[in-house]
N, C-alpha and C positions, 0 to 999 in steps of 0.2 A: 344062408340062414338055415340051422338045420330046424328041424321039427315041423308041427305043425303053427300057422299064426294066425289067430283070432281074426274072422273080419267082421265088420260092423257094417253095418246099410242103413243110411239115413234115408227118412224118409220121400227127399228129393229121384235117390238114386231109386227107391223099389218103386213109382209114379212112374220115371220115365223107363224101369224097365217094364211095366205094365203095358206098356203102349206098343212095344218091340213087337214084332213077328214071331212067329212060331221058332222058325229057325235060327233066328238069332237070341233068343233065350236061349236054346239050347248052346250057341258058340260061348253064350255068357256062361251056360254053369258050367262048361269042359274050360274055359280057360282061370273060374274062379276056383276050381279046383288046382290047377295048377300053379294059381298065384298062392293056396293055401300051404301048399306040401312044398314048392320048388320057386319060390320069385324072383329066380333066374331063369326060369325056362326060358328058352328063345322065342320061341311063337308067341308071347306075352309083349317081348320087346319093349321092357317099360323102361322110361325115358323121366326126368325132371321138364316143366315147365311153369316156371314163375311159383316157384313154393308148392307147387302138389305135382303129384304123379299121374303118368297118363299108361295107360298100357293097352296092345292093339287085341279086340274082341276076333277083326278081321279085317280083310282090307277098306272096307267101308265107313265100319264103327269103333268108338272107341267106350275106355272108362276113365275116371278120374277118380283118383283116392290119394288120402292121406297118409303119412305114415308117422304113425307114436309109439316107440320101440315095437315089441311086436304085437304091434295092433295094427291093421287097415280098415279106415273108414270109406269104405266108398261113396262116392258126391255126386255123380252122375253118369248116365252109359246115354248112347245116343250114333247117328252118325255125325262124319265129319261138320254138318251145318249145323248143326245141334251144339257140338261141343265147341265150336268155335262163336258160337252164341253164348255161351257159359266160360268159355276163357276171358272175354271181356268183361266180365265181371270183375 
């Protein structure tokens, strides 16, 4: 994808990024950078599951976001309990 591509943060996702730690806000905006400029970067390692996309913050946490040409909406960041609480959805 070249360029840059729009992202969008619903309100879900910026609550539970609120709640994050210091330092994983900060993994969140080095890799939200990456997902903006390069959405193939590897460190990202985004993956499909059940119609949305997930991409790795770190080894602990993840994100979930949508993808509508080149727009991403992100739906939620969290650790793995977290976002396996929100896949059942």
């Amino acid at each position: 994808m070249a360029g840059q591509v729009e992202i969008v943060l619903t309100e879900e996702f910026e609550k539970a990024y609120e709640k994050l730690p210091e330092e994983i806000k900060n993994k969140v905006k080095k890799q939200l950078k990456f997902l903006s400029h390069n959405p193939a970067h590897p460190s990202l390692k985004i993956h499909k599951l059940n119609g949305e996309w997930e991409f790795y913050v770190d080894i602990h946490y993840r994100c979930f976001f949508l993808r509508e040409g080149g727009k991403l909406t992100l739906l939620t960041v969290g650790s793995h309990r977290v976002v396996d609480r929100y896949k059942k959805y």
